[in-house]
Structure formats: structure tokens, C-alpha cells
C-alpha positions as a Markdown table, in Angstrom:
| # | Residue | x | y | z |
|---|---|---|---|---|
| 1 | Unk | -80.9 | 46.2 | -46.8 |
| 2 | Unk | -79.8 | 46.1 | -50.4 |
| 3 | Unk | -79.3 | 42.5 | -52.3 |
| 4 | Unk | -77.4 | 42.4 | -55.4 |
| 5 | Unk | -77.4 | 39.0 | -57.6 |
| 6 | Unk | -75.5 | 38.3 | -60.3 |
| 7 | Unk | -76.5 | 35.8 | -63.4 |
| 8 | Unk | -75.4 | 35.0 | -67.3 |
| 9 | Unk | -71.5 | 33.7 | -66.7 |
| 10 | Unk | -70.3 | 30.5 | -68.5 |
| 11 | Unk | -68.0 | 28.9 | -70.3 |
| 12 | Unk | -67.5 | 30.1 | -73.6 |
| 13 | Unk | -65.0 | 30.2 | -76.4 |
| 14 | Unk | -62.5 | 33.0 | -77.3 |
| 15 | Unk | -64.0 | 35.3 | -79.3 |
| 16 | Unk | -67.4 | 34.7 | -78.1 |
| 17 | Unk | -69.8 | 36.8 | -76.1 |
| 18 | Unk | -71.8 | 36.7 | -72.7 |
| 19 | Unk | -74.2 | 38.6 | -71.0 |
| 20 | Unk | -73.9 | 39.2 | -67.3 |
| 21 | Unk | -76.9 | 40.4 | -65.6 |
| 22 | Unk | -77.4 | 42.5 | -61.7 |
| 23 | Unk | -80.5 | 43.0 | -60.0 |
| 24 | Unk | -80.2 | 44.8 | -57.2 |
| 25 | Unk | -83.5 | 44.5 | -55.0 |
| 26 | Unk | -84.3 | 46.6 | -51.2 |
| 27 | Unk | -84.4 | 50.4 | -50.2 |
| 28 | Unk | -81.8 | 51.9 | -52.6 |
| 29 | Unk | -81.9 | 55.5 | -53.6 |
| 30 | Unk | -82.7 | 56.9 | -56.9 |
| 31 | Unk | -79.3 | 58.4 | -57.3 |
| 32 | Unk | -76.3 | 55.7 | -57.5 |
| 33 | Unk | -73.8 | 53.8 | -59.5 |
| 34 | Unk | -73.8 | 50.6 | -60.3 |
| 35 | Unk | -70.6 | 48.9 | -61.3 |
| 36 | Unk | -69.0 | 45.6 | -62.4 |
| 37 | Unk | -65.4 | 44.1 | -61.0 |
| 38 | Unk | -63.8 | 41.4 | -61.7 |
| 39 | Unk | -61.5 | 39.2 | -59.8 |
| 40 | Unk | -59.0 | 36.8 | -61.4 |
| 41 | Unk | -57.1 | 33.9 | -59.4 |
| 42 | Unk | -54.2 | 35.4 | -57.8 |
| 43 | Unk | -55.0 | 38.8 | -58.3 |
| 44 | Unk | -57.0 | 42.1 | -56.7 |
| 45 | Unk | -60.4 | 42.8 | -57.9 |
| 46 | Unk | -60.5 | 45.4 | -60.5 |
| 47 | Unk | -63.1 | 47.4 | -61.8 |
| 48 | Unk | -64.3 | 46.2 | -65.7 |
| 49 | Unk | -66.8 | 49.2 | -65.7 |
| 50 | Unk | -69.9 | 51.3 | -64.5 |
| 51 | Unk | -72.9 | 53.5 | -65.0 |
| 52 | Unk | -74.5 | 55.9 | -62.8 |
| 53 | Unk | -78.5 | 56.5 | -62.3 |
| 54 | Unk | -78.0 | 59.2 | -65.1 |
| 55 | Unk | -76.6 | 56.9 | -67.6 |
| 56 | Unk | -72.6 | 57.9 | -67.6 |
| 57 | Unk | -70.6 | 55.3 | -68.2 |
| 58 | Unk | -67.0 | 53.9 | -67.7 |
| 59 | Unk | -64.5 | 51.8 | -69.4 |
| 60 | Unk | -61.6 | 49.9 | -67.7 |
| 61 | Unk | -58.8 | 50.2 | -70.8 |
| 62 | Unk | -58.5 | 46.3 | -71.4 |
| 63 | Unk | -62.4 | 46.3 | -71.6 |
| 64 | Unk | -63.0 | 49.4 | -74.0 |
| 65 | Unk | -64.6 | 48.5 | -76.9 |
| 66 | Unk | -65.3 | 45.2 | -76.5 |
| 67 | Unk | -67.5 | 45.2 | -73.5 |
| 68 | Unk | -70.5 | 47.8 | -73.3 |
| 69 | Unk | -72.3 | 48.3 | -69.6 |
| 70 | Unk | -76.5 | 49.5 | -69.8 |
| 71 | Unk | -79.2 | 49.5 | -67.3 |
| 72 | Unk | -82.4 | 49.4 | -66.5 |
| 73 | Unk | -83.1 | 52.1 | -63.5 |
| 74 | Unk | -87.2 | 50.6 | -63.7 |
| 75 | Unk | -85.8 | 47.0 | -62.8 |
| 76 | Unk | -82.7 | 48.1 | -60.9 |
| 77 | Unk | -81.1 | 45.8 | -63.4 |
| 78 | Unk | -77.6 | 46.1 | -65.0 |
| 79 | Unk | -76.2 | 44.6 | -67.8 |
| 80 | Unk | -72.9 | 43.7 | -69.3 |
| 81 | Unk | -72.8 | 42.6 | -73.1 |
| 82 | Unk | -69.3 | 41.3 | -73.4 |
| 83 | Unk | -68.5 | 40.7 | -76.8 |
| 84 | Unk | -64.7 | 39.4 | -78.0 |
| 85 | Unk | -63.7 | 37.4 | -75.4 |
| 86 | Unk | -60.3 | 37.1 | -74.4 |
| 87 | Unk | -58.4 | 34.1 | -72.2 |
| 88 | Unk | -57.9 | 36.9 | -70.0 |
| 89 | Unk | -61.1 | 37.8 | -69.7 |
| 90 | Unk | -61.9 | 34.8 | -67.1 |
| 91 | Unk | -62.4 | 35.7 | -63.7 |
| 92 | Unk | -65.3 | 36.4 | -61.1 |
| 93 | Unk | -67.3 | 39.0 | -61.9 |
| 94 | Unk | -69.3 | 41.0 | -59.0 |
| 95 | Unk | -71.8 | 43.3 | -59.1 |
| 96 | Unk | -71.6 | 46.0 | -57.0 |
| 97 | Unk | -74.3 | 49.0 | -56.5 |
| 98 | Unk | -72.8 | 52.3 | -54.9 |
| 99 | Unk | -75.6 | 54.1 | -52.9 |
| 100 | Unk | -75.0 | 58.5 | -53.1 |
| 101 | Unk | -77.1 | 59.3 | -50.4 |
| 102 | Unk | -76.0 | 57.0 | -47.7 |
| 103 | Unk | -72.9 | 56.3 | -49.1 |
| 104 | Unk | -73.2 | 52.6 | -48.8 |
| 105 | Unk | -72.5 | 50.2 | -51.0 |
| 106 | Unk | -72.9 | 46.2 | -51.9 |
| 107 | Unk | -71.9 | 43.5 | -53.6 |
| 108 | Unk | -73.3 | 40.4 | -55.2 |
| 109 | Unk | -71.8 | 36.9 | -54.6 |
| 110 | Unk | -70.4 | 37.4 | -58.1 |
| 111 | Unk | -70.9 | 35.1 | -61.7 |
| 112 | Unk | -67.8 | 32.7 | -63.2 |
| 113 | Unk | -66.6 | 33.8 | -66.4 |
| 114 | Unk | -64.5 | 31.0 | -68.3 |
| 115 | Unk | -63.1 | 32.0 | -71.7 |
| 116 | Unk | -61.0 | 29.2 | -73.0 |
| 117 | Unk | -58.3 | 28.7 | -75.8 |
């Protein structure tokens, strides 16, 4: 079993910056992705972007340059530094951690993100 929790969402101005936090925590396999998606009201979860075990990266288009994903593979910890802030940038944002061996993969409970006006 594999538990993913996200932390660091808020309210904050436009313009501003958060940092979202996963740990993912049980048996998880050395190779694997880990991702973040977002899901605003009325709309289908999308994905913001991801790293793999190895450290490649991708970039939705309405996130590149503004929001940069790292991790730490010691901690099973990722990280999203989310820097100019957009209205549209508020949704949920999940976590989720993509297993290659098994196949599997799992999702935290996801982390509010508010950006106001």
C-alpha cells in the first residue's frame, strides 16, 4: 500500500507564489513518476506537471515557466514551486505517484489552491 499526502496550498494573491509539497510513504519501486493535477470547479482534472525517478520533467503549457516541479527520491518527496500566480491557477491540486513496475498508481486527497484578484 502506497499513501500520497499533499501540503503547502493557501490563499494567496495574484502574482504570488506557493509551494505544494507530496510525500508518498509504503512499498513503492525505485523506478516511477510522480506527478501533479489539478482540478478546477466544473472541470476534468488536468495534469500541471511531472518528474520521473530520473529527474525528467514536464510542463503543462499554461504552467511553463511559471511553475517548476523537483524531488527528493531519498524522502519520496515532491515539490511544486509555483511562482506568478494566476486567478486561474485556483483549483485542487493532487498528487499522484505512478509505480513502473506494477503499473499502479495513487493519489493524495489533494491541497486547495486560492489565487485571488
Amino acid at each position: 500500500q502506497v499513501h500520497v499526502v499533499e501540503s503547502g496550498g493557501g490563499l494567496v494573491q495574484a502574482g504570488g507564489s506557493l509551494r505544494l509539497s507530496c510525500a508518498a510513504s509504503g512499498t513503492i519501486s525505485s523506478t516511477n513518476s510522480m506527478g501533479w493535477y489539478r482540478q478546477a470547479p466544473g472541470k476534468q482534472r488536468e495534469l500541471v506537471a511531472a518528474i520521473t525517478s530520473g529527474g525528467e520533467t514536464t510542463y503543462s503549457d499554461p504552467v511553463k515557466g511559471r511553475f517548476t516541479i523537483s524531488r527528493d527520491n531519498g524522502k519520496m518527496t515532491a515539490y511544486l514551486q509555483m511562482n506568478s500566480l494566476k486567478p486561474e491557477d485556483t483549483a485542487v491540486y493532487y498528487c499522484n505517484i505512478q509505480l513502473w513496475v506494477s503499473a499502479l498508481n495513487y493519489w493524495g486527497k489533494g491541497t486547495l489552491v486560492t489565487v485571488s484578484s
